[in-house]
VOPAGU-2260 file (C-alpha; in pm, 1 decimal, decimal comma):
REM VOPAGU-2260
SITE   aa  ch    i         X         Y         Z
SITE  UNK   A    0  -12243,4    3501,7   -6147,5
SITE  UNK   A    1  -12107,1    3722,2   -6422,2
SITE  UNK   A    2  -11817,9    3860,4   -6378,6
SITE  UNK   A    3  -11728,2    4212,4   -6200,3
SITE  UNK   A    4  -11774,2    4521,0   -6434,1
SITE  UNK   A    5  -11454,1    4661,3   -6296,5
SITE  UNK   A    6  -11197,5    4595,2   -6020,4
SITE  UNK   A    7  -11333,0    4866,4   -5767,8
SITE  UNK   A    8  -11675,1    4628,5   -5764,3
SITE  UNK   A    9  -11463,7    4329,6   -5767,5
SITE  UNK   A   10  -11348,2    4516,1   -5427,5
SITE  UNK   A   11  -11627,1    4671,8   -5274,7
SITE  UNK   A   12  -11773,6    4300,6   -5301,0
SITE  UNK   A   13  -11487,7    4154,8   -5135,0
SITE  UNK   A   14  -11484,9    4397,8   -4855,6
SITE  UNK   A   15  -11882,5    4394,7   -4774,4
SITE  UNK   A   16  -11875,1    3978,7   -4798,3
SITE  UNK   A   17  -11607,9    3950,8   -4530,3
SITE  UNK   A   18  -11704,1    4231,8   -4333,1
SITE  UNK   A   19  -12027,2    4092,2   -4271,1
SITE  UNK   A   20  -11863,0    3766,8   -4147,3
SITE  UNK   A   21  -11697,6    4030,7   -3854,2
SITE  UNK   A   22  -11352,5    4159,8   -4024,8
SITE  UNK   A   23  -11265,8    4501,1   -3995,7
SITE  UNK   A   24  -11016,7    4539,2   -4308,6
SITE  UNK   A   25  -10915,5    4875,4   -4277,8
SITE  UNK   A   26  -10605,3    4850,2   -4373,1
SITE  UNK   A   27  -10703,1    4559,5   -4632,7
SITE  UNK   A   28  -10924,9    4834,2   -4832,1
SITE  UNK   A   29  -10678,5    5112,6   -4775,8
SITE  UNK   A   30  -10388,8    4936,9   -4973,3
SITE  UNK   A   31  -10679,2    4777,6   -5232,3
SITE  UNK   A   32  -10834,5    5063,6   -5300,8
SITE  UNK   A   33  -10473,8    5230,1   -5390,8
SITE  UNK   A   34  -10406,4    4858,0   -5616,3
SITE  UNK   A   35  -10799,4    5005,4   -5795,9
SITE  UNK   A   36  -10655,8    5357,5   -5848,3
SITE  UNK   A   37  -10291,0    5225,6   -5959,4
SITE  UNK   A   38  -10510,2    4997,7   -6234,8
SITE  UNK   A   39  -10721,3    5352,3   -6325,8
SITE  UNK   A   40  -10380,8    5506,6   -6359,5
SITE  UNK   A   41  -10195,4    5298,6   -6589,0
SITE  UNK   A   42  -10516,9    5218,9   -6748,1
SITE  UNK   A   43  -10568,0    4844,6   -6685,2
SITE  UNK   A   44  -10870,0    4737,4   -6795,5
SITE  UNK   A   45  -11011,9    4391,9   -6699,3
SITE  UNK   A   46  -10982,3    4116,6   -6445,9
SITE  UNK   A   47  -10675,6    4105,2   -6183,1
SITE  UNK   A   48  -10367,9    4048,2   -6315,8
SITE  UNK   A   49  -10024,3    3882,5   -6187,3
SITE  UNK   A   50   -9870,2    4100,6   -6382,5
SITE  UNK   A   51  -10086,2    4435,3   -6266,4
SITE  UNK   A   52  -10021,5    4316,1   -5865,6
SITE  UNK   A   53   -9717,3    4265,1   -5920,3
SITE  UNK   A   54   -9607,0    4604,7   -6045,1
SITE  UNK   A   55   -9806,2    4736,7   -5808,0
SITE  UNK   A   56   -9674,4    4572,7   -5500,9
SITE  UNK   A   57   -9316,5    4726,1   -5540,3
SITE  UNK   A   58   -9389,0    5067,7   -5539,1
SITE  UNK   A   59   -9268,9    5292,4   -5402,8
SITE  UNK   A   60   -8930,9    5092,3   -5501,7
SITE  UNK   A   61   -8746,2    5244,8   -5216,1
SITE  UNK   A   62   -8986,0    5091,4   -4960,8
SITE  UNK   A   63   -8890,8    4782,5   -4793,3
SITE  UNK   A   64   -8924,5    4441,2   -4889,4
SITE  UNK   A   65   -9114,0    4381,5   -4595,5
SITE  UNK   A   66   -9380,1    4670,8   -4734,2
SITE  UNK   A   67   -9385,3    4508,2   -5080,8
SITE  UNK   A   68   -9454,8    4139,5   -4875,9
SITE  UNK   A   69   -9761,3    4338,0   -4713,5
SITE  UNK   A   70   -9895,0    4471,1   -5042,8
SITE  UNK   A   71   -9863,8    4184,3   -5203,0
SITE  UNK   A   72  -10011,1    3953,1   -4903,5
SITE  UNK   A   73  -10336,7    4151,2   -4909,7
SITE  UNK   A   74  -10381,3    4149,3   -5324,2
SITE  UNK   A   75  -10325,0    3793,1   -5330,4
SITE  UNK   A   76  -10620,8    3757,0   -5032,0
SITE  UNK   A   77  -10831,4    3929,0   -5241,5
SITE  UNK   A   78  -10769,0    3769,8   -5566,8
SITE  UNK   A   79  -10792,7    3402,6   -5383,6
SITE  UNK   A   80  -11141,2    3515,5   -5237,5
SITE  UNK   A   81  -11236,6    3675,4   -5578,4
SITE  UNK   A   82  -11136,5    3422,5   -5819,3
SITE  UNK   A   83  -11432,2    3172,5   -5781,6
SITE  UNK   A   84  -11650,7    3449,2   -5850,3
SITE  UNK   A   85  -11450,3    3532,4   -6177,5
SITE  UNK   A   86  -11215,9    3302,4   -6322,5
SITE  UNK   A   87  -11067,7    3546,3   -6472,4
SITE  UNK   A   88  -10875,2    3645,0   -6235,1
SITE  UNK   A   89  -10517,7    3555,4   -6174,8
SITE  UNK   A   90  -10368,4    3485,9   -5828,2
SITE  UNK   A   91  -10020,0    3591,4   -5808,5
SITE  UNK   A   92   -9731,3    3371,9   -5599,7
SITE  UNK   A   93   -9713,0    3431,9   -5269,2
SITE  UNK   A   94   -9395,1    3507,4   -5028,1
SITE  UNK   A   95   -9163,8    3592,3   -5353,5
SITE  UNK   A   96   -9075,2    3897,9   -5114,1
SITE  UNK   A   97   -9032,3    3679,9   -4794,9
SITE  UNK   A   98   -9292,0    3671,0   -4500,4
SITE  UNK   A   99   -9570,0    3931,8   -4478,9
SITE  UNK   A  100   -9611,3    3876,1   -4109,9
SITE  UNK   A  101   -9324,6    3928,0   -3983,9
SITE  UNK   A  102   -9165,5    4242,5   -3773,9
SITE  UNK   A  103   -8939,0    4506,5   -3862,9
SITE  UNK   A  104   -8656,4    4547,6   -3541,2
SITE  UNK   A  105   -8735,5    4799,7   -3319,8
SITE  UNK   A  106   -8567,1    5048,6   -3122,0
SITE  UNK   A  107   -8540,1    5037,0   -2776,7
SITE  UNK   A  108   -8499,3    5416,4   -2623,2
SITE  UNK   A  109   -8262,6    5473,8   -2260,4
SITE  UNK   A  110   -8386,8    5729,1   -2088,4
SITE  UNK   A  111   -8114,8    5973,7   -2174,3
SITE  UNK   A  112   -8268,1    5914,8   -2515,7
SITE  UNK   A  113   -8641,7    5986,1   -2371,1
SITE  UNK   A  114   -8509,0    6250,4   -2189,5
SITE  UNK   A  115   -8325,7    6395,8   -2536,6
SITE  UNK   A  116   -8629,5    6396,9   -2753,7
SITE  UNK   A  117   -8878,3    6586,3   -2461,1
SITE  UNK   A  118   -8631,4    6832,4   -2395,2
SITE  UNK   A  119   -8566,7    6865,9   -2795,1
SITE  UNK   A  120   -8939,6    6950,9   -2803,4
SITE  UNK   A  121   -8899,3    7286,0   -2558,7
SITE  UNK   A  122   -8701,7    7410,4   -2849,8
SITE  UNK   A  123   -9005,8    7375,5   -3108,8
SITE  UNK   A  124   -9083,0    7724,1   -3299,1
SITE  UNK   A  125   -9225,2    7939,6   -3182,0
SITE  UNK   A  126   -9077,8    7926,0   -2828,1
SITE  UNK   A  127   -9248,7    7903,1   -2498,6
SITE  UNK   A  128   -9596,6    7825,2   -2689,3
SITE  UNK   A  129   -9871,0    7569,2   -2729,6
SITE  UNK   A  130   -9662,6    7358,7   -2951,6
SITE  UNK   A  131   -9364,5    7248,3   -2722,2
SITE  UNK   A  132   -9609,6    7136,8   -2417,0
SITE  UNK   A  133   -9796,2    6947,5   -2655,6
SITE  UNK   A  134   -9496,1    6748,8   -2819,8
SITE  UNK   A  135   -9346,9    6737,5   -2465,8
SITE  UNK   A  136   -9621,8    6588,2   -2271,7
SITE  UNK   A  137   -9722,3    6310,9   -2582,7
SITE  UNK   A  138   -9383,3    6188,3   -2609,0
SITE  UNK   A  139   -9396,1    6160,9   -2207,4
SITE  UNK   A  140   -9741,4    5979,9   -2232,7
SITE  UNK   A  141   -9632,2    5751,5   -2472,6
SITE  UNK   A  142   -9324,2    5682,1   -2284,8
SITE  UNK   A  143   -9477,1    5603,7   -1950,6
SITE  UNK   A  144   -9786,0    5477,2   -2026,2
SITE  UNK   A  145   -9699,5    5249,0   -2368,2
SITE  UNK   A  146   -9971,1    5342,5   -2551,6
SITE  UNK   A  147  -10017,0    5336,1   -2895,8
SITE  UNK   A  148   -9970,2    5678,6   -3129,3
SITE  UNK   A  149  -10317,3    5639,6   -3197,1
SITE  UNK   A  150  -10510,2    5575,1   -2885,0
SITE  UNK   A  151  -10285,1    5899,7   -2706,7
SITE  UNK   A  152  -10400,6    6083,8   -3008,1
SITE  UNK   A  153  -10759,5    5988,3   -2991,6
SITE  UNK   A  154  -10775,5    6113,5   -2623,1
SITE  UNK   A  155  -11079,9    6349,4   -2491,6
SITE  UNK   A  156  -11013,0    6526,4   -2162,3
SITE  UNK   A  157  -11299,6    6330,8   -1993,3
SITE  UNK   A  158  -11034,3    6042,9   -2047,1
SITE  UNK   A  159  -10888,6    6155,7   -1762,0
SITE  UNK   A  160  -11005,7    6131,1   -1407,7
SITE  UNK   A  161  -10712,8    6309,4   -1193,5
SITE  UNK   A  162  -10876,7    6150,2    -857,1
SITE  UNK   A  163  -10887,2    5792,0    -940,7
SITE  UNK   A  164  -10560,0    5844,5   -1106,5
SITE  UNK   A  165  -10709,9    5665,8   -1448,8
SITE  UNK   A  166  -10727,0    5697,0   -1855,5
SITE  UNK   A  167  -10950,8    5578,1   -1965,6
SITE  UNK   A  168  -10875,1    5466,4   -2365,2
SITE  UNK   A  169  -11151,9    5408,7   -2535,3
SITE  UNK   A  170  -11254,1    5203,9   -2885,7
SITE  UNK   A  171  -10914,0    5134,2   -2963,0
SITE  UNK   A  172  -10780,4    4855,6   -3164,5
SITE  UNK   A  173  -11052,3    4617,1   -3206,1
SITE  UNK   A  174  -11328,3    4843,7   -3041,2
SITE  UNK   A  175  -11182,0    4754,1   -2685,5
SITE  UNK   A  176  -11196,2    5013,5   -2427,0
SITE  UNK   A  177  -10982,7    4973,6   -2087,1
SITE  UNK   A  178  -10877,1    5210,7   -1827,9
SITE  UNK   A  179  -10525,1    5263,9   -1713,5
SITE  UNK   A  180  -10382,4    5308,2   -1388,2
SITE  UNK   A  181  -10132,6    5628,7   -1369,4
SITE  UNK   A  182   -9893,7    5748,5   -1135,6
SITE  UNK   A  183   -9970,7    6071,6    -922,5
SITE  UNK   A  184   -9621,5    6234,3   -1122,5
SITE  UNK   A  185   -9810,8    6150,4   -1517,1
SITE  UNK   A  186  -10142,7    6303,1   -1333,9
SITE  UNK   A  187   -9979,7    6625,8   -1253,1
SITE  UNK   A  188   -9805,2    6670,3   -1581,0
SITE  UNK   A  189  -10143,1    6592,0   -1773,3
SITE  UNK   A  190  -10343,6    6843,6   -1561,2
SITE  UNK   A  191  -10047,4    7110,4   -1623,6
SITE  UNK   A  192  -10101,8    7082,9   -1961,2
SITE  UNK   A  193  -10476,7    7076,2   -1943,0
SITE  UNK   A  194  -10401,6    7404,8   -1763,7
SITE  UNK   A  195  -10200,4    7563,6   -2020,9
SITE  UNK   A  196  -10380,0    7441,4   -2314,7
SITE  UNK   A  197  -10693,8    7614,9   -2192,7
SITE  UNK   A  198  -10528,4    7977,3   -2160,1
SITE  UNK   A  199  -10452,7    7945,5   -2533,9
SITE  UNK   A  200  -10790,8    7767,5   -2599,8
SITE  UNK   A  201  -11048,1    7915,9   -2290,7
SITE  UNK   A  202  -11404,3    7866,1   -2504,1
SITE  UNK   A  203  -11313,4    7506,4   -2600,5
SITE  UNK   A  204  -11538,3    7273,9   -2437,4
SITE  UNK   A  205  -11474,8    6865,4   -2442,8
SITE  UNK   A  206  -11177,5    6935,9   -2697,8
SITE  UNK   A  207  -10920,5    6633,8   -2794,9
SITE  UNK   A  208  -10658,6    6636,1   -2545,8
SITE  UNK   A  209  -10375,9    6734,3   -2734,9
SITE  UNK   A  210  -10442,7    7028,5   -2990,9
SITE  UNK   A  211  -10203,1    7228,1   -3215,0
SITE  UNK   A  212  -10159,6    7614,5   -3239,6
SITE  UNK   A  213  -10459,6    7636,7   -3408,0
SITE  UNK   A  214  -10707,8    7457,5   -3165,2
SITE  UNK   A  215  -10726,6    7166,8   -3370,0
SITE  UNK   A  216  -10674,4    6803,0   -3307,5
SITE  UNK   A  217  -10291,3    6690,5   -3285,8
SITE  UNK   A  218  -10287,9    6408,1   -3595,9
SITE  UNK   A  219  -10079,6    6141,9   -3683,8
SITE  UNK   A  220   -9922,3    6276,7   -3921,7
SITE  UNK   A  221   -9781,3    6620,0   -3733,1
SITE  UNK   A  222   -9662,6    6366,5   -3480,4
SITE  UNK   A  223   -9474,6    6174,1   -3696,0
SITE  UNK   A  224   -9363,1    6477,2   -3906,7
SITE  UNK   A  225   -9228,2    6665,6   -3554,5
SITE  UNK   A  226   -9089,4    6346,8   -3451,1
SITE  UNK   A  227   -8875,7    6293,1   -3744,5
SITE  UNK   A  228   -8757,0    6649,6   -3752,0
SITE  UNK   A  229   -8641,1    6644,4   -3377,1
SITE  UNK   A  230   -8492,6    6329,0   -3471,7
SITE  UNK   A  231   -8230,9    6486,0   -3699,8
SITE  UNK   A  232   -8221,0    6762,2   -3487,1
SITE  UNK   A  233   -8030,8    6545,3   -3215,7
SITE  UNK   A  234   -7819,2    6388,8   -3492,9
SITE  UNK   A  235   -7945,6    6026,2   -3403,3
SITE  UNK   A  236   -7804,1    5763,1   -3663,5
SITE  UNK   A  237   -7883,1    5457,0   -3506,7
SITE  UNK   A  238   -8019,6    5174,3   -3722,4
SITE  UNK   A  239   -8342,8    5079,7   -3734,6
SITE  UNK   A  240   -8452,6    5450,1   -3706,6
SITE  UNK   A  241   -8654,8    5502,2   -3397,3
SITE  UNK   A  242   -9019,4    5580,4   -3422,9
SITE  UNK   A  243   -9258,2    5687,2   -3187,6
SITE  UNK   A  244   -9387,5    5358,9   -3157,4
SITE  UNK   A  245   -9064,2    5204,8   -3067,8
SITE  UNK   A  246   -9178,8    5422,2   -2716,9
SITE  UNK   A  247   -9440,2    5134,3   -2651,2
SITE  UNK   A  248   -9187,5    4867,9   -2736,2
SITE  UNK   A  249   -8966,6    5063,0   -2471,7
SITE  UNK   A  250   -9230,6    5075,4   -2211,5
SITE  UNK   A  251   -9316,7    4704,3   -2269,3
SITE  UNK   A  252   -8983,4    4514,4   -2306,9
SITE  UNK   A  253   -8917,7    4733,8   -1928,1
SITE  UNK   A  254   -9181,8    4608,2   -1733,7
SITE  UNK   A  255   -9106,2    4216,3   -1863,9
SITE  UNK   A  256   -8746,6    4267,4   -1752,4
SITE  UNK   A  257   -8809,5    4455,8   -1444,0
SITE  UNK   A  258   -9014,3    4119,7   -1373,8
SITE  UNK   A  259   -8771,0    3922,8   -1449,3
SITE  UNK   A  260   -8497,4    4033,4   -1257,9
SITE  UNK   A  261   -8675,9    4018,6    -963,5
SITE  UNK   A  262   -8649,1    3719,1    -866,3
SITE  UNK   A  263   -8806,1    3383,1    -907,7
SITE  UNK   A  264   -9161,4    3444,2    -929,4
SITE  UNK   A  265   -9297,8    3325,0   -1243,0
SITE  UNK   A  266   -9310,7    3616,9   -1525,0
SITE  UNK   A  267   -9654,7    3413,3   -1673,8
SITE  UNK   A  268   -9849,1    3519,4   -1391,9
SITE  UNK   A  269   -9804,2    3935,1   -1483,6
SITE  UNK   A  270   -9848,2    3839,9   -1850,5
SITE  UNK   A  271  -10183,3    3849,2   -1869,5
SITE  UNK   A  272  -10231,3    4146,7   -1693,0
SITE  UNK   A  273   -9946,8    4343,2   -1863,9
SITE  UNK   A  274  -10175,4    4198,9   -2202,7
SITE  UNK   A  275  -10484,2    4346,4   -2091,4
SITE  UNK   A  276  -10298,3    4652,4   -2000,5
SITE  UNK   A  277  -10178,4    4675,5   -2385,7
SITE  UNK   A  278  -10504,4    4625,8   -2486,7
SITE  UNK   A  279  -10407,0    4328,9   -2675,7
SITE  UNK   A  280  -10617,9    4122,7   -2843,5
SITE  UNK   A  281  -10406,6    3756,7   -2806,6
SITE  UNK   A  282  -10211,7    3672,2   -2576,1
SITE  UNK   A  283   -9903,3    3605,3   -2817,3
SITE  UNK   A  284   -9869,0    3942,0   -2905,0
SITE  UNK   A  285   -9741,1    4015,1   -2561,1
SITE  UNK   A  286   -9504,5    3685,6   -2543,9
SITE  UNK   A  287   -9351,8    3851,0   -2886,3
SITE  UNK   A  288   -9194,2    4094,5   -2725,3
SITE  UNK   A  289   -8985,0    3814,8   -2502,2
SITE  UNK   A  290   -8796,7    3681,1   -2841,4
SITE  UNK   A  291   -8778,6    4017,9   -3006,7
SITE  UNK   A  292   -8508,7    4138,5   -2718,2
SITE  UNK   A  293   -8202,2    3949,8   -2700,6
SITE  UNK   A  294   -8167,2    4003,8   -2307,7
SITE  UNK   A  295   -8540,3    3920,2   -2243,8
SITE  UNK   A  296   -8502,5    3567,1   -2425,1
SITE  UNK   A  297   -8187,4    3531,9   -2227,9
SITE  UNK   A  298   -8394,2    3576,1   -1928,5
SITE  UNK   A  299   -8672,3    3327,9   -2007,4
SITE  UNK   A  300   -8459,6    3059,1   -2116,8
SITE  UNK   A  301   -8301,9    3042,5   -1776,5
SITE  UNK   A  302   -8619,5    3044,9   -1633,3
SITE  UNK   A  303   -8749,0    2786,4   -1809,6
SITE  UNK   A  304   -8346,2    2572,5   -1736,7
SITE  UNK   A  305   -8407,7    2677,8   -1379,9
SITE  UNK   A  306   -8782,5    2491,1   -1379,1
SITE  UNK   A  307   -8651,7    2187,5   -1581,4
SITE  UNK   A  308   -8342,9    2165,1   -1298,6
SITE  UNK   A  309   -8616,8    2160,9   -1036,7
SITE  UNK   A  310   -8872,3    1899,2   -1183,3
SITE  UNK   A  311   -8575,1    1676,0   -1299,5
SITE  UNK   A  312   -8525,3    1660,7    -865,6
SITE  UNK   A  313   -8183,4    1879,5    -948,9
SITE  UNK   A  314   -8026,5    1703,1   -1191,8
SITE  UNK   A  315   -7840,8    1820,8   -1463,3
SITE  UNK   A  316   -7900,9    1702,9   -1809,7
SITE  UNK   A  317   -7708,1    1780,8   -2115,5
């Protein structure tokens, strides 16, 4: 095979091989495709370099090292898959900026702190319009529900079936769909706000659920721009800074504890449906949240003391 005229071929190869093996790699040719246009701008010419991922991988150099881990993580797939194919190419080290995989701490909201950034929103220019409903019943969604940014985003108002009480969240992460149980309280508040949003918007028909002052879609990045500004509005400091999706961490790490201070009914047999609630994919990515909350592993190792006590016939071993 002779080797790739130029990197963005080197990439669109990569990305058709393994997507026809069943990956989805959106990310993966997001953060490649800004490595091809980094190359273009410094005007690297050639085969993948250390020296050209590397550079690239550490901007922007404010970002954290966990960011630079990621970048680097998915250049050094691709040059590993890529370098057969043209031994040109270099493969740079791996986990020089510690682990890609691993989590950045979260924020867990109270709900004074909830209640802090949906009242913020009733203050959003201008007043007593479109905007603050919008902003007020998202964050509510997100806090009640867990969902993520995206799939609350994403929603049509045929998501919503007010007399089975459902949402219905469909194509989400990894093209699942599910449907979500609500409580009567979440109904009313969505249907208020389907209510409002249609004397602003009357010859909409099937619109997204949440729209802006101009009819359109709500995006990610409005949400995440409003969020941050409300943010410093309320003069929170507190370290990591919250984001909205630290609401489905919130709504999560809840339920497991309201399970397990319940009593002694074991928390594994809700797991699986708080997973499929989620809509996650493995099963592990629901037990994460038990060691990523200091209280919650508290919880489970007693459990699982409390279990070993029992088969040991009571004993005590040290």
């Amino acid at each position: 095979m002779k080797p790739f005229s130029s990197l963005t071929r080197a990439i669109d190869f990569y990305l058709d091989t393994r997507r026809q093996w069943g990956f989805a790699l959106k990310t993966e040719e997001r953060m490649l495709r800004q490595l091809a246009a980094y190359a273009d701008e410094i005007h690297h010419r050639g085969p993948l370099t250390t020296e050209l991922v590397l550079a690239w991988a550490v901007l922007p150099a404010k970002a954290s090292t966990l960011w630079w881990a990621t970048r680097l993580g998915v250049a050094g797939r691709f040059a590993r898959f890529i370098a057969p194919f043209d031994p040109r190419t270099q493969v740079p080290p791996s986990g020089i900026f510690g682990l890609e995989g691993r989590r950045r701490s979260v924020h867990l909201y109270t709900a004074q702190q909830i209640a802090q950034i949906h009242d913020a929103a009733a203050t959003l220019e201008p007043v007593e319009s479109l905007r603050a409903a919008t902003f007020q019943t998202f964050w509510a969604l997100l806090a009640c529900t867990g969902l993520r940014v995206g799939e609350a985003l994403r929603l049509q108002d045929a998501d919503l079936d007010p007399q089975a009480s459902t949402l219905t969240i469909r194509r989400s992460k990894f093209g699942r769909s599910r449907c979500l149980p609500l409580h009567p309280s979440a109904v009313a508040a969505l249907r208020a706000y389907q209510e409002q949003r249609q004397q602003y918007f009357p010859a909409l028909s099937a619109p997204r659920f949440f729209l802006t002052l101009s009819g359109k879609p709500l995006s990610y990045s409005q949400a995440e721009k409003t969020f941050r500004r409300l943010r410093r509005q309320l003069g929170w400091q507190f370290s990591p800074a919250p984001r909205l999706y630290d609401l489905r961490h919130t709504f999560t790490t809840e339920r497991l504890l309201g399970w397990y201070r319940q009593g002694p009914e074991p928390v594994d047999q809700h797991i699986y449906t708080l997973a499929t609630y989620l809509g996650h994919r493995h099963i592990r990515h629901t037990y994460w949240y038990l060691s990523a909350v200091p209280e919650l592993l508290a919880l489970a190792n007693a459990r699982v003391a409390a279990a070993w006590d029992v088969a040991q016939g009571g004993a005590h071993v040290s």
